[in-house]
C-alpha positions as CSV (number, residue, x, y, z in Angstrom):
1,X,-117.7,-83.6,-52.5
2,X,-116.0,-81.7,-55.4
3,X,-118.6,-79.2,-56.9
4,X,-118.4,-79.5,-60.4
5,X,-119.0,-76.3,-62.7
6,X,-119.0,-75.8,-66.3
7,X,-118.4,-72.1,-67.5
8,X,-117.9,-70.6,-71.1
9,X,-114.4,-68.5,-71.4
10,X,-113.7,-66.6,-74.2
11,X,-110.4,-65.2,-75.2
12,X,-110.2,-62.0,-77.2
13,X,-106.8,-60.8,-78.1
14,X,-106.6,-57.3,-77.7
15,X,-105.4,-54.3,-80.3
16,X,-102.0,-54.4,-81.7
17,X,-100.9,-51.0,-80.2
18,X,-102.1,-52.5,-76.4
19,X,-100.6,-55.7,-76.6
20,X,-97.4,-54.3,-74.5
21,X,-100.4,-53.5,-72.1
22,X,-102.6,-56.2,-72.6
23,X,-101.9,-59.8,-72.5
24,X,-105.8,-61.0,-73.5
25,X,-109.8,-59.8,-72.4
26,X,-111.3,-62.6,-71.0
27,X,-115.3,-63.5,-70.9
28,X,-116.7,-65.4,-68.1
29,X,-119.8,-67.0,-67.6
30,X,-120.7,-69.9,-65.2
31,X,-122.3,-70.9,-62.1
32,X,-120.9,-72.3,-58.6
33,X,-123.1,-74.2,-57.4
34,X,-120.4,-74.2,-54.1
35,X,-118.8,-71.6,-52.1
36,X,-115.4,-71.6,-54.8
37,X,-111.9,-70.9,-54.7
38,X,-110.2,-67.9,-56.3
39,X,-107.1,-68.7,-56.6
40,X,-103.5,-66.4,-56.2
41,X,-102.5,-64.5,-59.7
42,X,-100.0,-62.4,-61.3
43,X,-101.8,-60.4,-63.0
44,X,-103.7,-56.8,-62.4
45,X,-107.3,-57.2,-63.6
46,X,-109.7,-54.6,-64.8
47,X,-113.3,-56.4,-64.4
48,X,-116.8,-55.8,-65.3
49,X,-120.0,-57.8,-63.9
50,X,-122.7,-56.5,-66.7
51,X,-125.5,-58.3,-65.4
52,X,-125.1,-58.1,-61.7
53,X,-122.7,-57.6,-59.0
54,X,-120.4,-60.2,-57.7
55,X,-120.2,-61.8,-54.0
56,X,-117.5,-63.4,-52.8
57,X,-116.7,-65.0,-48.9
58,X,-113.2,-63.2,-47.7
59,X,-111.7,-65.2,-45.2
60,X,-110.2,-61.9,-43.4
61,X,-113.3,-60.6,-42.7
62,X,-115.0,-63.7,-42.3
63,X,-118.2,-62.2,-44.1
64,X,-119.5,-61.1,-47.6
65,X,-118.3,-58.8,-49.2
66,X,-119.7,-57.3,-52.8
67,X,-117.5,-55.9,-56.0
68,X,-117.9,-53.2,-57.6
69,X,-119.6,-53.7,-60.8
70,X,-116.5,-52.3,-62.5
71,X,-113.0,-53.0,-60.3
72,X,-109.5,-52.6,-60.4
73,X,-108.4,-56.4,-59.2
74,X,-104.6,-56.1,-57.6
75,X,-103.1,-59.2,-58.3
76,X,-103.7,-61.8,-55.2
77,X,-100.4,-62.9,-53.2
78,X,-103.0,-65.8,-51.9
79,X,-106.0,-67.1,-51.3
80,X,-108.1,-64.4,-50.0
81,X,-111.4,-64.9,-51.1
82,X,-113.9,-67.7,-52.4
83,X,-117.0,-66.9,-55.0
84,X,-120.4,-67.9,-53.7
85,X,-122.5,-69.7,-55.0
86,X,-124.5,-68.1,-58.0
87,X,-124.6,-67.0,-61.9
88,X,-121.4,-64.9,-62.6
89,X,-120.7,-63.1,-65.6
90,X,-117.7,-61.3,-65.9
91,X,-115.2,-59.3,-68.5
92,X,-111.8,-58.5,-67.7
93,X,-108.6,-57.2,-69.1
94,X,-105.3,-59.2,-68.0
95,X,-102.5,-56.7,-67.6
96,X,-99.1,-57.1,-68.7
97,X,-96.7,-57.5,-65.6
98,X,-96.1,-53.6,-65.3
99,X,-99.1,-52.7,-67.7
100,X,-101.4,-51.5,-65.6
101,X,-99.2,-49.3,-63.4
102,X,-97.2,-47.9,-66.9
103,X,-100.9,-47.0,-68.8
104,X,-102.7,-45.8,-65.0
105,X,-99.8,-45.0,-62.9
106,X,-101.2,-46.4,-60.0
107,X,-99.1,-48.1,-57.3
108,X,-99.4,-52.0,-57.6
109,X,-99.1,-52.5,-53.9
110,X,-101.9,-50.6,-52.9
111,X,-103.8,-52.5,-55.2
112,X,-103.0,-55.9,-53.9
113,X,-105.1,-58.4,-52.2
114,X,-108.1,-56.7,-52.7
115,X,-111.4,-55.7,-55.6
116,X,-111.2,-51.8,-56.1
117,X,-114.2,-49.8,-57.6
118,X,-112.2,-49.0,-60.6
119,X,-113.7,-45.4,-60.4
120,X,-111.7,-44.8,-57.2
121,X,-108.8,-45.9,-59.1
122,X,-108.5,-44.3,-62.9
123,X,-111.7,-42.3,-62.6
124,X,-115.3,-41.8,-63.0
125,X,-114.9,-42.1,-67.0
126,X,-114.9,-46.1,-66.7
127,X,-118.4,-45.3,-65.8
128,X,-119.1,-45.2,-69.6
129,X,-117.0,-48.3,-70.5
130,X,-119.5,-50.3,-68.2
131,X,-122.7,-49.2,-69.6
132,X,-121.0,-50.1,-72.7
133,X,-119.8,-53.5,-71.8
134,X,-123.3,-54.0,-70.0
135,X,-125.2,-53.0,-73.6
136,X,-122.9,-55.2,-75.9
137,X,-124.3,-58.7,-76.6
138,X,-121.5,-60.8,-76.9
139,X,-117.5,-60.9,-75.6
140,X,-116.1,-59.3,-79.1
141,X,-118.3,-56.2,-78.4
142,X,-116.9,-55.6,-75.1
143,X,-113.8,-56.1,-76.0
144,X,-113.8,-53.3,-78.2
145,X,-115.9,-51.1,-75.7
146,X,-112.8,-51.6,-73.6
147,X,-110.0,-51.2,-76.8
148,X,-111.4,-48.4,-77.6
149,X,-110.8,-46.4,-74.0
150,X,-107.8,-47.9,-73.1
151,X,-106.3,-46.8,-76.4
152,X,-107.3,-43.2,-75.3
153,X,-104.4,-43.7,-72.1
154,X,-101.7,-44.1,-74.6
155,X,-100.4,-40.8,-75.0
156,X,-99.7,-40.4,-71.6
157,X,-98.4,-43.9,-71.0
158,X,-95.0,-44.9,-69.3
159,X,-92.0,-46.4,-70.9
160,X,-91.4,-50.1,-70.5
161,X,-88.9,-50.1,-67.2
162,X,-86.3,-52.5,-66.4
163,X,-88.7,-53.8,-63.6
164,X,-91.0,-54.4,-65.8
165,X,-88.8,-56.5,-67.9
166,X,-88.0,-58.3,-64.8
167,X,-91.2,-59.0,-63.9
168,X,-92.0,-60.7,-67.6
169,X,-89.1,-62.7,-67.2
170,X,-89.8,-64.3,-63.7
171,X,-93.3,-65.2,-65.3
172,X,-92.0,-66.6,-69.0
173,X,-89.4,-68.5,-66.9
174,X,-92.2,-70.0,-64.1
175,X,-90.3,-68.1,-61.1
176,X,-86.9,-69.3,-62.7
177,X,-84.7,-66.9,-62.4
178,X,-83.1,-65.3,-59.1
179,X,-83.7,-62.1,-57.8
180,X,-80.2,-60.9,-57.5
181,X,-79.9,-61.5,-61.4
182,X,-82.6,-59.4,-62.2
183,X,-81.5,-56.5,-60.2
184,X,-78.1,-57.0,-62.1
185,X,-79.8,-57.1,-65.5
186,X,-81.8,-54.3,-64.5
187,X,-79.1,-51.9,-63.3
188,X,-80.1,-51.5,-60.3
189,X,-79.2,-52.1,-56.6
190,X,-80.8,-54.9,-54.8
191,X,-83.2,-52.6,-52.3
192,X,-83.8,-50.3,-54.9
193,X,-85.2,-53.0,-57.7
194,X,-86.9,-54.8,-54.8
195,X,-88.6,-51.6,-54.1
196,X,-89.6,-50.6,-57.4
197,X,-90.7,-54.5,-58.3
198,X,-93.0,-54.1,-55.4
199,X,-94.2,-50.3,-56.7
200,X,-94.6,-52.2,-60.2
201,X,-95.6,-55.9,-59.6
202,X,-97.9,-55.5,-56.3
203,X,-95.1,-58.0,-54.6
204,X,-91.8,-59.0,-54.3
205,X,-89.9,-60.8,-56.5
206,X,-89.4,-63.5,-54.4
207,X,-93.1,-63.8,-53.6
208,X,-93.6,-62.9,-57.3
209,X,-91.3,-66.2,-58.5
210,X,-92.8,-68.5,-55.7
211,X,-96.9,-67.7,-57.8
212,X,-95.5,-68.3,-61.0
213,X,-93.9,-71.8,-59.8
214,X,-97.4,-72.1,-58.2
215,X,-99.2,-71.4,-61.0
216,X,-96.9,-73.2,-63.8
217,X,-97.1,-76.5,-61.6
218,X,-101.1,-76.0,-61.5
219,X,-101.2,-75.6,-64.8
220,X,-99.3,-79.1,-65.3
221,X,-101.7,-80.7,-63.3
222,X,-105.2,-79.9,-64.8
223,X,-103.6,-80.2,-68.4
224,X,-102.3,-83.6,-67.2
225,X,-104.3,-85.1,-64.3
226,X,-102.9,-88.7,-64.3
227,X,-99.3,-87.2,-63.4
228,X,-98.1,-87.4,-59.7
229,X,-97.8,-84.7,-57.7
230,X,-93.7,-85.7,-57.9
231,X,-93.7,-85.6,-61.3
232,X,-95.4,-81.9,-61.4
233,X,-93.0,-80.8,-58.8
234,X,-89.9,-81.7,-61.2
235,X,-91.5,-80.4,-64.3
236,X,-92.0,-76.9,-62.0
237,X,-88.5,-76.4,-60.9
238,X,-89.5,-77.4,-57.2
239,X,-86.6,-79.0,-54.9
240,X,-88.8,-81.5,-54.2
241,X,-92.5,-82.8,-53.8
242,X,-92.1,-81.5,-50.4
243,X,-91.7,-78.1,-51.4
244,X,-94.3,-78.0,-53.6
245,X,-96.5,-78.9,-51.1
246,X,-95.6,-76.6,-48.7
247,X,-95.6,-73.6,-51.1
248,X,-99.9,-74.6,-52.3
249,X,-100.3,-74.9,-48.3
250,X,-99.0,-71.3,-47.7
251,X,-100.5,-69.8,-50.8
252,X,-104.1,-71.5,-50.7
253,X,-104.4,-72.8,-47.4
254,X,-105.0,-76.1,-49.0
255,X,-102.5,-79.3,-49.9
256,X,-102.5,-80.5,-53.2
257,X,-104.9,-83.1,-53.5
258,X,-107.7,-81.1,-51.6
259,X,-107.2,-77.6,-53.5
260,X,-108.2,-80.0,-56.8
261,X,-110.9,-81.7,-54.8
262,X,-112.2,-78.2,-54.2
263,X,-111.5,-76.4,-57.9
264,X,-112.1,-79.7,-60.2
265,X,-110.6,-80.7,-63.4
266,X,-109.8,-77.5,-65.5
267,X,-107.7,-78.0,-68.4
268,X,-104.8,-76.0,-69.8
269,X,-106.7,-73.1,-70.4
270,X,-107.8,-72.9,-66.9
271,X,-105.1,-70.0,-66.9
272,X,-104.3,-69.0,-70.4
273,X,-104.4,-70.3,-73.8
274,X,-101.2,-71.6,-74.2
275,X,-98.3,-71.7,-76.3
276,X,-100.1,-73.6,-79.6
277,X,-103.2,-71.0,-79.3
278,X,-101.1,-67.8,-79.6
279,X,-99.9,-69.6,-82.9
280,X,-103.3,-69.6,-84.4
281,X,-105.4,-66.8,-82.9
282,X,-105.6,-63.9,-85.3
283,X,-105.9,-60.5,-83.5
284,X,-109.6,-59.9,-82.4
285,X,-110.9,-63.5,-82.6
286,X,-112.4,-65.2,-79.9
287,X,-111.2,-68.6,-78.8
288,X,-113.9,-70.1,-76.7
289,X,-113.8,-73.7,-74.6
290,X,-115.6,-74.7,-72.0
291,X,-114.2,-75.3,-68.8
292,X,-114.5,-75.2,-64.9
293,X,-112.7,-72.0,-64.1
294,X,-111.8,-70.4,-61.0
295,X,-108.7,-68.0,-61.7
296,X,-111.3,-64.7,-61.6
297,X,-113.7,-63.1,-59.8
């Protein structure tokens, strides 16, 4: 039985001097009624839960485990864990590939896989942020609770590196592009960029490619639901149907059909506003729909 959920996102374009940092703030509020997937991302988070914590079942541990009420999210080379049922309201900042590590200095990898208390990670000054975030009343006030302290890491922030480059091209390109090229582009030698994509990214860039295909194709499918799965699989630059399904089997556990039985019709904007909203959203205005969501946690 597919569990149906409607949640309110909000997107909130971030300042003009963080927008190398920051691709968008994100406002979340719905409620599972069923134990829900969160799904593999790109993307470092930086989260806040302002009205209460949030729980989620992690299939290594086979138990419940609770995030800190501010986290540093690594991004999520698979499936990992599911949301449990419950309210959840959330805020989070969507790094830039390289963002995070170039404004924190933190190593990606370290940060994969798993929900860090975010005062472990950049310190106990993020403290403030959430009694902020928790005291605004709507998304636009949180977003600039969080503008407002992530400007302060400027100064000291690192210079865009060819990795980093790399990185935003494998995801502008859905995984398109081979990883020897990049090193080439880059200037560097193929153990040395795979190293420093790992430091930077929180993966491989062959890993890295394979979630953007992933995510591109899943993206096709809940914009469009009456296309086949063969059709999506062309349109994502897999081989074949085959492959695609083998890649949503190893990153979710799940085929095809069943991981949409389990997440429900989404919409385009059940990972980013795309393309024809960047063309209308002013910087600082909210673009809000209504949608089942399941990217964040």
């Amino acid at each position: 039985m597919r569990d149906v959920r409607e949640a309110m996102i909000t997107w909130l374009e971030p300042s003009p001097a963080l927008r190398e940092f920051v691709r968008w703030y994100v406002y979340i509020h719905r409620t599972p009624t069923a134990q829900h997937p969160v799904l593999p991302v790109l993307e470092t988070r930086l989260a806040f839960y302002p009205r209460s914590a949030c729980r989620v079942f992690d299939h290594r541990l086979q138990g419940i485990d609770t995030v800190a009420r501010a986290a540093v999210i690594g991004p999520q080379t698979r499936r990992w864990v599911d949301l449990r049922p419950g309210p959840v309201e959330g805020f989070f900042a969507l790094f830039q590939p390289g963002g995070f590590h170039r404004l924190f200095g933190a190593d990606s990898s370290a940060l994969a896989d798993y929900a860090h208390p975010a005062a472990n990670v950049i310190g106990p000054a993020i403290a403030s942020v959430l009694e902020r975030v928790e005291a605004a009343a709507r998304p636009k006030e949180m977003a600039c609770a969080l503008d407002v302290y992530l400007t302060t890491r400027l100064s000291g922030a690192g210079e865009l590196h060819p990795v980093d480059r790399a990185a935003q091209a494998l995801a502008a390109t859905h995984g398109g592009i081979h990883a020897w090229t990049l090193a080439a582009r880059a200037g560097l030698g193929d153990r040395h960029f795979r190293r420093r994509f790992v430091e930077h990214a929180g993966m491989g860039p062959k890993h890295y490619a394979k979630l953007a295909r992933f995510t591109f194709a899943l993206s096709l499918k809940t914009a469009q639901p009456s296309q086949t799965w063969a059709d999506v699989s062309q349109r994502a630059g897999y081989f074949d149907q085959m492959h695609l399904v083998k890649d949503f089997k190893s990153l979710t556990g799940a085929p095809p059909s069943r991981l949409m039985s389990q997440i429900g019709p989404t919409g385009d904007d059940f990972f980013a506003p795309d393309a024809r909203d960047t063309e209308y959203m002013e910087p600082g205005v909210s673009h809000q729909r209504t949608a089942a969501v399941s990217v964040f946690y």
